[in-house]
N, C-alpha and C positions, 0 to 999 in steps of 0.2 A: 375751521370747524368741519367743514365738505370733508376731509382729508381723517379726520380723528371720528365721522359718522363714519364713512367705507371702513374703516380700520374695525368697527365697533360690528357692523354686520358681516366682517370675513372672519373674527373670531368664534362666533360660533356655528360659522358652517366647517371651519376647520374643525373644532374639536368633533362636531357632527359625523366629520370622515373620518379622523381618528378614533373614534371610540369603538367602532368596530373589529379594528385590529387588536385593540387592547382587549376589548371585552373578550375576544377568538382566544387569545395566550391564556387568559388566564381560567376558562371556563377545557381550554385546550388540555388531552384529548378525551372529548365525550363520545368515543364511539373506540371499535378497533382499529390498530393503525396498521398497516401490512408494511411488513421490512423484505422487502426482495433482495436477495443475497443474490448478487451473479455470477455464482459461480454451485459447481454441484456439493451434496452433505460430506463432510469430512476434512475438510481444507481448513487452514487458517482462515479464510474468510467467514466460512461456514460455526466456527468454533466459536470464533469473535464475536461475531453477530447475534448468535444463538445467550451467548453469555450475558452479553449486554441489553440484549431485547427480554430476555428473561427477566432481570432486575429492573427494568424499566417497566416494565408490567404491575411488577411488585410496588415499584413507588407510585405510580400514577395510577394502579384502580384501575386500568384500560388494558385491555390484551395486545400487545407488538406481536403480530402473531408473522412466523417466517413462511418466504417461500422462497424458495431455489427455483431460479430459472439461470440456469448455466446454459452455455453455448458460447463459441467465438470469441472464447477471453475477455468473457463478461459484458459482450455486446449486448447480445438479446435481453438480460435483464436491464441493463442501462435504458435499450430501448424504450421497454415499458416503463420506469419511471419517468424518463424526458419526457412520454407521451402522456400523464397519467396528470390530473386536477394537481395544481399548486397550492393545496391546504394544509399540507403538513399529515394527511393519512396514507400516503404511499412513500416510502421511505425508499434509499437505494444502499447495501453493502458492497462493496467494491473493493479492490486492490489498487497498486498502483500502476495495474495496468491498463485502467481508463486514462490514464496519461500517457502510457505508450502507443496504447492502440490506434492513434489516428497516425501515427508515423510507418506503421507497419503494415496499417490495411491501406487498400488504395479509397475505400470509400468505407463512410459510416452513415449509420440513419441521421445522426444528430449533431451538434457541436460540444463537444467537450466540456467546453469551458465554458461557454455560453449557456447551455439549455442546463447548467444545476448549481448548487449553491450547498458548500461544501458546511455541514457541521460542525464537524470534528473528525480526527482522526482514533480511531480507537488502540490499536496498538504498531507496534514500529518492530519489521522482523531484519532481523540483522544477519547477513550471509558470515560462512567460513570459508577459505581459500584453505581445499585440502589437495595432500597429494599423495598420490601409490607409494608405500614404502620404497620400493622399488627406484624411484626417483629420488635419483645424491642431489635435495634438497630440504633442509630445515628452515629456510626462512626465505623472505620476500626478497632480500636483496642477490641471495644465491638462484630464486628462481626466475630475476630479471638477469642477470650475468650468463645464466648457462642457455636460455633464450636468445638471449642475443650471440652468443657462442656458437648456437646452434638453430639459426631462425628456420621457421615452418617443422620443425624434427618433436616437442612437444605437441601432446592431445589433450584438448580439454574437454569434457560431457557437460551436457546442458539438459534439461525438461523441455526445450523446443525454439525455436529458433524466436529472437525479439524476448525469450524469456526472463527472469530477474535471474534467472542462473544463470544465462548467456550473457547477458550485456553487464553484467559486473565485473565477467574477465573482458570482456569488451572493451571498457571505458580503461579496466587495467593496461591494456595492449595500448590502447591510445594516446594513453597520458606517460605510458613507458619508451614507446617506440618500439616496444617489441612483437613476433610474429611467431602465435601457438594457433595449433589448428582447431577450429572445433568443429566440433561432432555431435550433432543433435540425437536426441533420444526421443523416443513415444511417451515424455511425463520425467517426474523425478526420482520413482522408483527408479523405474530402468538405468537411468543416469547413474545413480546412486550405484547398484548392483555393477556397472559399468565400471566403474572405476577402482569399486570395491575387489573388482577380480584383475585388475590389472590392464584394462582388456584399451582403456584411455591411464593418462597419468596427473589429469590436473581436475579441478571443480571447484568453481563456488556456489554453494548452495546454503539453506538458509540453516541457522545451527541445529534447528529443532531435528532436520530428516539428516544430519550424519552424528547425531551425539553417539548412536548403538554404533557404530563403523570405528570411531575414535576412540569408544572405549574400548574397544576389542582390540585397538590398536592395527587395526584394516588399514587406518587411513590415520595418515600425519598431519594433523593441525596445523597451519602454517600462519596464518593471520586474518582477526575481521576486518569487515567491511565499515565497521561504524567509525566515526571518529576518534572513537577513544575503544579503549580495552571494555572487555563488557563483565559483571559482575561472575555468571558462569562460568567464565574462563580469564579469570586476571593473569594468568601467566603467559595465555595468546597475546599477543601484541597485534596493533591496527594496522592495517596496511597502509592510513595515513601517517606512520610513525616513518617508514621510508617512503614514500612515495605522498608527498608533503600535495594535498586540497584532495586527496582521495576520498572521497565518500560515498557509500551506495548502499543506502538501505531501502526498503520496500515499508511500506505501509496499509493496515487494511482501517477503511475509513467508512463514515455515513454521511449522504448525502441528501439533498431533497431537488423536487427539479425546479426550477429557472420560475422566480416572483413568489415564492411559496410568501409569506406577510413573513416582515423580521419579527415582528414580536413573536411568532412561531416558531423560527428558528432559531432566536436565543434564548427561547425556554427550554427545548430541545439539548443544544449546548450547553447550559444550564445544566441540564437532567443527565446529561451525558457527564459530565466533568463530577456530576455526585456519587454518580454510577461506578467510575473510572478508580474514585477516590476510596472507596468501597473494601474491605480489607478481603473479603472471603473473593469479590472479583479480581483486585488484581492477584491475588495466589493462584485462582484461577487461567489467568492468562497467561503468566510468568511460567508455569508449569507447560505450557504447551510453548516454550519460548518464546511468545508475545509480552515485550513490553510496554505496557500500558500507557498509552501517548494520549493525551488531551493538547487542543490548539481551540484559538477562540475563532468565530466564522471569518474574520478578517485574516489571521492567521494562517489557518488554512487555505483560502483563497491564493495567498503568495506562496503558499509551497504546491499549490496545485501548478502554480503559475512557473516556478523555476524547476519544478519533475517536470512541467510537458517541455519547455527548453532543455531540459539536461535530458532529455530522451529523445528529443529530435536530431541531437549533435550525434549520442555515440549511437542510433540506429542507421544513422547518413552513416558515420566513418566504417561503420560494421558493414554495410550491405543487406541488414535483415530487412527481410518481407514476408509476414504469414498468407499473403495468397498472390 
C-alpha cells in the first residue's frame, strides 16, 4: 500500500512538470521568433533561410523575422544563439561549416555539438568537379591517372582554405592517393573566374556558382560529389561511381541552442518538414540549386555527428587552418 501511495502522489507532480512543456509547444510561437542566419544576405544560407522563415511566418501567425550576423564562417552568429534563452525564439541558420569550424580554428566561444540541438536540415547543396578545357581530362578516372602521372603538376581553386570547395578535392586526394595543388582564393567568385580563365585547372564547387561557366562550355563538367547522379545533370556521373564511399555534400540547416524543451523542437521540425514539403518552396529552393532536405532531430543529430568526424579526418590529412 506505502509503495502504490508514493506511486499515487508522484503522478501528479509529474504531470504538474510536464504540462508546462506541452502547454509551451502547443500555445508555441506567441511572440516573434529571430532566425540568425550566419552567414551575410546573398548565400545559400541567407536564401534558405529567408525562404523557409518566410513560410513559416505564414503558417504559424508569428513573424521568423532574419538577422544576418555573418563573421568567421558563421562563428559570430553561432555565438549569439549558443548564448541566447533556450525557448525556441532565437533560432540559428548555419552551413556545414559549424561542423568544420572547430577543426580549423584553434579556439571557439562554444561547443559545437554540445551547446545546440539540430532541427533539421533544410537543403543539401551538391559540389561539381570541373575542369579547364584545357586540361586532356573528361572523367574522374583520367583525372586520378594523369595525377598520379604527374604528382603536385595540377592546380586546384578553392573560396578559402578548410572551405566545402577545398576539402571536397581534399577528401578526393585522400581517398585517391593522389597530389594536386591548391590555390586559395578571396571567396568563390574569384575561384570561379580563376579557373574560368585557365589561370588553375581543377574546382569543386557547388553546382549552382559554375552552371553559367558549363554552359558556356568555360568549364568541363566532370563528376558530382553526391552519391548518386543529380536530377540537373543525369548525364554527369558521381564521383562515387569511380572512387567507390566518396561522398561530400554541404548542407544548410536550423538549429536551436542546447535544452531548448523537445516539445518545441519537434513542433518546429514539424513545421519545418510542412514547410519543406510545400510545392512553391521547394521550386523555390531547387532553383537556386538547393535540394530540399528534411531529417527528424534525432537524425540530424547523427549526421551533425559523422560531418564533424568526416571533417576532422580530411582537415588533419589536408593541413588546413583558417587562423
Amino acid at each position: 500500500m506505502k509503495i502504490n501511495r508514493t506511486l499515487m502522489l508522484c503522478v501528479p507532480v509529474l504531470m504538474v512538470s510536464w504540462l508546462p512543456f506541452a502547454v509551451q509547444a502547443q500555445t508555441y510561437p506567441s511572440k516573434p521568433v529571430r532566425v540568425i542566419i550566419a552567414w551575410p544576405p546573398g548565400g545559400a544560407n541567407d536564401i534558405a533561410g529567408r525562404i523557409v522563415a518566410q513560410k513559416l511566418t505564414e503558417n504559424l501567425g508569428q513573424q521568423f523575422v532574419v538577422d544576418n550576423r555573418g563573421g568567421a564562417s558563421g562563428i559570430v552568429g553561432a555565438d549569439v544563439v549558443a548564448k541566447s534563452p533556450p525557448d525556441g525564439y532565437t533560432l540559428l541558420v548555419h552551413s556545414a561549416a559549424h561542423v568544420s569550424n572547430p577543426h580549423l580554428y584553434s579556439k571557439i566561444p562554444y561547443d559545437t555539438l554540445k551547446d545546440f540541438i539540430g532541427i533539421s536540415p533544410l537543403g543539401r547543396q551538391v559540389g561539381m568537379l570541373v575542369v579547364h578545357p584545357s586540361l586532356p581530362v573528361k572523367t574522374v578516372k583520367e583525372l586520378i591517372d594523369l595525377s598520379r602521372k604527374q604528382p603536385n603538376a595540377i592546380t586546384y581553386a578553392s573560396s578559402g582554405a578548410g572551405s566545402f570547395v577545398h576539402l571536397a578535392m581534399a577528401q578526393l586526394n585522400s581517398m585517391t592517393g593522389t597530389r594536386m595543388i591548391h590555390v586559395p582564393y578571396k571567396g568563390g567568385g574569384p575561384a570561379a573566374v580563376a579557373i574560368a580563365s585557365g589561370e588553375v585547372q581543377a574546382m569543386t564547387a557547388t553546382v549552382g556558382s559554375v552552371i553559367p561557366h558549363v554552359s558556356s562550355k568555360r568549364l568541363r563538367p566532370v563528376a558530382v560529389t553526391s552519391e548518386d547522379r543529380i536530377p540537373q545533370f543525369p548525364q554527369v556521373p558521381a564521383i562515387a561511381e569511380t572512387v567507390k564511399g566518396y561522398e561530400f555534400t554541404a548542407w544548410v540547416g536550423m538549429l536551436a541552442p542546447a535544452n531548448t524543451p523537445k516539445a518545441i523542437v519537434d513542433r518546429l521540425n514539424a513545421e519545418v518538414q510542412k514547410t519543406l514539403k510545400d510545392k512553391g518552396v521547394a521550386e523555390r529552393l531547387t532553383s537556386q540549386t538547393l535540394d530540399p532536405m528534411f531529417m527528424s532531430p534525432e537524425q540530424f543529430a547523427a549526421r551533425l555527428k559523422s560531418d564533424y568526424d568526416k571533417y576532422a579526418k580530411v582537415i588533419k590529412d589536408s593541413g588546413a587552418k583558417a587562423d
